[in-house]
N, C-alpha and C positions, 0 to 999 in steps of 0.2 A: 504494500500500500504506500502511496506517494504521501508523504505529512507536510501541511505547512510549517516554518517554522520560525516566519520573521517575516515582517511589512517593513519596507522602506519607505516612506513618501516626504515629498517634499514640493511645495510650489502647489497642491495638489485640495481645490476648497479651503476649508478654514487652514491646512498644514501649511505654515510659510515658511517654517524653517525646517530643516532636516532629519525626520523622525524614525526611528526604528522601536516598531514594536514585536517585541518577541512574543510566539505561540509556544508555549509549556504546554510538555503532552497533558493531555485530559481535556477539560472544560475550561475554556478562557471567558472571561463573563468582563465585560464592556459597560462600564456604570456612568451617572451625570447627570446633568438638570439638563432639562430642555436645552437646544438650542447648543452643547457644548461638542457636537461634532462626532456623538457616538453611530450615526449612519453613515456618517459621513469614511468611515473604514471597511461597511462594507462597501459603502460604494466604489473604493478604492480597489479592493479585491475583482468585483464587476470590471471596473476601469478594465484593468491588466488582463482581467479573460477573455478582452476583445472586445467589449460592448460596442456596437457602434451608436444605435441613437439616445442622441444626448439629454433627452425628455428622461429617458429610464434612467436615468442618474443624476435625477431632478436637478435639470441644467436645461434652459434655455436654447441655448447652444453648446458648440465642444468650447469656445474660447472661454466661457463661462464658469469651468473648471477648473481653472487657473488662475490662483488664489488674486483678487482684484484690490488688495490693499485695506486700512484702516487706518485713522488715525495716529496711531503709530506706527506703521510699519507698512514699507511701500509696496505696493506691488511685484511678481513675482513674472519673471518673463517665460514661463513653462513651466509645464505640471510634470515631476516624475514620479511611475508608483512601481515599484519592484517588487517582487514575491518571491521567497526564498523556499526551496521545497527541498526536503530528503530525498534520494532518488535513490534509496538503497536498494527497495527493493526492483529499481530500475526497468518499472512500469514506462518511463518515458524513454525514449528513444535516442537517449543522449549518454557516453559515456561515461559522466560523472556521474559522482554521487550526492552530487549537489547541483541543482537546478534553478539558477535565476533568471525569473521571466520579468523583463522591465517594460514598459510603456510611457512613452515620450510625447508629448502634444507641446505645439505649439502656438503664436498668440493669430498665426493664421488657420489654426486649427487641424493641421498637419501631424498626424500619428507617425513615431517609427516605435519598431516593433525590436527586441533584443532579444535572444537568447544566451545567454552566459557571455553576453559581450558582445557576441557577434550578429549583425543587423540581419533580420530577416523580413519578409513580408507576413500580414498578417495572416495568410492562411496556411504559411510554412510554421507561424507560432502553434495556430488551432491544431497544426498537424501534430507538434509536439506534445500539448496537453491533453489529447482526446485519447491518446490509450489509457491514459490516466483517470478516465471519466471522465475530464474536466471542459467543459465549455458554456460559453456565455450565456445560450439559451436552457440550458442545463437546471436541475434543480440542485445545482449545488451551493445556491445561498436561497434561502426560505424567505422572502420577504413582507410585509406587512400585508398581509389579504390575501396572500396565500391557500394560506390552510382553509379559510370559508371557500374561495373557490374552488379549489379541489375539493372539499367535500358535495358541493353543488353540482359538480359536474357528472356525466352522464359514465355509465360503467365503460364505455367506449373511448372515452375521455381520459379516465382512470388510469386505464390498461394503455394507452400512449406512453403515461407517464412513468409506470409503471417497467414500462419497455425501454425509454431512453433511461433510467436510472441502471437497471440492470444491464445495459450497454447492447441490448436486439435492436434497437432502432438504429445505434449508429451503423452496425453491422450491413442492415436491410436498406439504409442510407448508401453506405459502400458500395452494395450491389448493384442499386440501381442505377449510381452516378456511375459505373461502370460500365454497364451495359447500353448507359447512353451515350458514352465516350466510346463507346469503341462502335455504335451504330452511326455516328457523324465525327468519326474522324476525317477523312476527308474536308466535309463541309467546315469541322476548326481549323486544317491548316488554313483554309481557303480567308477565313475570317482574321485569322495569325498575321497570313501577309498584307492584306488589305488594313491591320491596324497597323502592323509597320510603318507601312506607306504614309498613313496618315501620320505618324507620329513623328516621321522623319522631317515631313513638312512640315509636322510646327515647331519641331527646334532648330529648322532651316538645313543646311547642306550635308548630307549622311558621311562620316568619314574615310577617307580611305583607308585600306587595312594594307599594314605591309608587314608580311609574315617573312620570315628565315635563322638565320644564327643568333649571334650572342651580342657581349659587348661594343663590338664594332659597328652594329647597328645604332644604335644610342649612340656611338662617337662620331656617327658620321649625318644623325638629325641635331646632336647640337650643333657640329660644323655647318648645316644649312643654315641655322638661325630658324626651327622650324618652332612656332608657339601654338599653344594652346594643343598639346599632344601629350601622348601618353605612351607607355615601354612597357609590357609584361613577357617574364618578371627573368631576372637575376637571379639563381640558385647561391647566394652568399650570407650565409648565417654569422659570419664575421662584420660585415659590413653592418648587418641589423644590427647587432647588439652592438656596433657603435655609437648606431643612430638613437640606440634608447639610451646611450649611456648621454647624449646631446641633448636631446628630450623633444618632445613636439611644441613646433612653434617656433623652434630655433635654430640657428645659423650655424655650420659646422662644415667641415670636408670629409669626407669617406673615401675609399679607395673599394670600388667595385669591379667583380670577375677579376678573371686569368688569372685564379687563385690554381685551377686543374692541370691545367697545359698551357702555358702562355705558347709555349712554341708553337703551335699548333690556333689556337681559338686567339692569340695576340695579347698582351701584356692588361695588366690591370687600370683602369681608369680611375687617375686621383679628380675626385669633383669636389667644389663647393656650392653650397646648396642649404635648401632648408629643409629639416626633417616637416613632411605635412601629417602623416598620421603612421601611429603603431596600433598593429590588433594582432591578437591570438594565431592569426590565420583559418579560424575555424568561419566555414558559414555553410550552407545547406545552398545545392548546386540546382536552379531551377532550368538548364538547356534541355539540348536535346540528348547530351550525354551523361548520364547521368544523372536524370535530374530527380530532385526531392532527398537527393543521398549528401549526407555531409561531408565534410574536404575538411581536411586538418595541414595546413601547410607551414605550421609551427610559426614560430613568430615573424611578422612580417611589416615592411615597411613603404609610405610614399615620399620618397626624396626628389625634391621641385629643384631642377635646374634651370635657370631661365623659364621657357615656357613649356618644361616639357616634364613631366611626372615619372619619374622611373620607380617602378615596382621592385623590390628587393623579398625574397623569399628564404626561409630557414628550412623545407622541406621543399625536394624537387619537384616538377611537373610543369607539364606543357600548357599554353592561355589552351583552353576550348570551350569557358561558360562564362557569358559578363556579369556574372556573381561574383567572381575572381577580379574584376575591378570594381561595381559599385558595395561591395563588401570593406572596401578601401575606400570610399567616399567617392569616388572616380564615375563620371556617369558619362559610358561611353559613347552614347546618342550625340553628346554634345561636344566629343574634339574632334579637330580637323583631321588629326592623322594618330591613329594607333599602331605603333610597333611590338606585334607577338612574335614568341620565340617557339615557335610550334610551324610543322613542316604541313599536315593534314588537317591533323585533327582538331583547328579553329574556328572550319571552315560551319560545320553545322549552326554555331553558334554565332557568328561574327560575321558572315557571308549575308545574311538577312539586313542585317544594320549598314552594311558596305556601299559606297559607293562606287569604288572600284577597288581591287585588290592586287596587290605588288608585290612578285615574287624576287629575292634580293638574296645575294648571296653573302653571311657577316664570315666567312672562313669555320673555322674552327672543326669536327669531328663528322659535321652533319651537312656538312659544303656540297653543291650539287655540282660543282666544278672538278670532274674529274681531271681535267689534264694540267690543272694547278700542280695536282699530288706528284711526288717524286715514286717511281714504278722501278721496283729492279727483277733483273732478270723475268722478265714477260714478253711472251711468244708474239712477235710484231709482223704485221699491222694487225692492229685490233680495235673493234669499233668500241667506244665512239674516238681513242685518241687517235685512231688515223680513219682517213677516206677508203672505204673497202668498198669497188667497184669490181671486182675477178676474183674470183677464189684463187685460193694462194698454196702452192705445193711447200711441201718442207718449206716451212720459215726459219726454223730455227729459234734456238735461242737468244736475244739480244739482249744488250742493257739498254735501259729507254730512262729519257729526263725529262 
């Protein structure tokens, strides 16, 4: 069983300042005069299970939520409410043992959604609570008029209720959104790329995508002077925990790649730059490879050169899902030119968003330029390093440069 075991909130109705309430197993009991903010925790609970209309969390609106000041004490520019769960018995589908689900709003009323840090969307959160039983429409907080209407209600009624507590409904829920997914697949792609399209047009020119090697690509978009672009990612776990040891926000130099093989992938890039953000590397992978599966890429970093964002990674792997950048704050709809370090398999994911894609060669292990490479003793001519127009009797043995 998943246990609550701590509320965080802050900014959040009456909370202005930074609260943590701890849940002691057994029965927690919530006391106070009128008016002293005792609903106001579940409603907090509600908040973080996803609620969306703002009326059920007797608010006006969502900016409404977010604590609006008093004469003392100014107003709050965001509401956060965090839930801290046991997950021992690892009912949720996350490898810890501890499970913090946070929820973020804004004063334009703009929800992000956390799981243990790492941004998700809100229905990758509901993914996460609902093995758990937990969801917003859920009877898992009883609230004031409750119990008369359930008892009012018809046996038919009852047994709904009775079926989503027991967890048949979400089941019977599963089946059918499945079997409606898989009777208009087709008609989603169809609708997929038609909102692409649209979406591409309203944050104006779709980027180019230019996929191949390593460091030398980044050394040769900062030689262009190219801004507002982005690099995934650098496999240098040295260089991150440089950049955390700099901190986010702040100005530093790192030395990135040809930590492996300079000879070969080209020497290391010393840069100066500002660390833009660090995270976990963990986020839950929504493309087409992979998707709903979580990624664990260890600790990981955005280091801003001029105008171009370079991705730094503690665990290896190829770009192929742009969860792998807006997980990083990086929202790839909106740069002119993306540089992945991935030969194929970018392509499902980043090909849709593309305006056009460039195949580049950065050297190093995965180079498509065969006749760069130095060839000893191989039987010559041979395609593609020579013109082979006649078959060729006894060649021999040659050495070839």
């Amino acid at each position: 069983m998943v246990k609550l075991t701590k509320i965080t909130v802050s900014g959040f109705k009456s909370f202005k300042r930074k609260s943590a309430i701890p849940i002691q197993p057994g029965i927690s009991v919530f006391t106070g005069p009128n008016g002293s903010g005792k609903t106001n925790v579940a409603d907090a609970i509600t908040f973080v299970l996803g609620k969306i209309p703002s009326k059920s969390l007797r608010a006006k609106k969502a900016q409404n939520l977010i604590f609006h000041g008093s004469d003392k004490k100014d107003a709050s520019e965001n509401a956060l409410v965090a839930l801290h769960f046991d997950n021992s018995s690892k009912k949720m589908p996350v490898p810890e043992s501890e499970v913090v689900i946070t929820r973020r709003i804004n004063a334009n009323g703009v929800s992000t959604y956390r799981v243990n840090g790492g941004v998700v969307t809100r229905q990758q959160m509901l993914d996460t609570l609902l093995p758990a039983g937990l969801h917003p429409d859920a009877y898992n907080i009883i609230q004031q008029g409750d119990v008369n209407q359930i008892v009012d209600m018809s046996p038919e009624g009852r047994r709904r209720i009775i079926d989503e507590i027991a967890g048949i409904a979400e089941y019977d829920d599963k089946k059918k959104k499945a079997e409606a997914e898989l009777a208009s697949v087709e008609e989603k792609l169809k609708e997929e790329v038609a909102q692409d399209i649209v979406l591409m047009r309203y944050v104006g020119m779709r980027p180019v995508i230019v996929h191949g090697g390593g460091p030398q690509i980044g050394e040769a978009m900062l030689k262009a002077g190219l801004t507002n672009a982005a690099f995934h990612a650098i496999h240098d776990p040295e260089a991150v925990l440089a950049a955390e040891k700099i901190g986010v926000g702040r100005e530093g130099t790192v030395t990135l790649g040809g930590k492996t093989d300079p000879e070969v992938g080209g020497p290391p890039l010393a840069l100066a730059g500002t660390v833009v953000a660090l995270t976990d590397g963990r986020f839950i992978a929504h493309g087409p490879m992979g998707g709903g599966v979580w990624r664990n890429y260890g600790l990981s970093m955005v280091f801003r050169v001029g105008g171009i964002d370079i991705v730094a990674i503690s665990n290896n792997g190829q770009a192929n899902d742009l969860a792998q950048l807006t997980s990083l704050g990086i929202d790839p709809t909106r740069k002119d030119t993306i540089a992945v370090k991935s030969n194929h398999h970018f392509r499902a994911a980043f090909e849709p968003i593309a305006r056009e894609v460039l195949t580049v060669d950065g050297g190093g292990l995965g180079s498509a330029r065969g006749r760069a490479a130095g060839y000893h003793r191989l039987r010559r001519p041979i395609w593609p390093l020579d013109p082979v127009d006649q078959p060729v009797t006894n060649p021999g043995v040659q050495e070839a440069n």
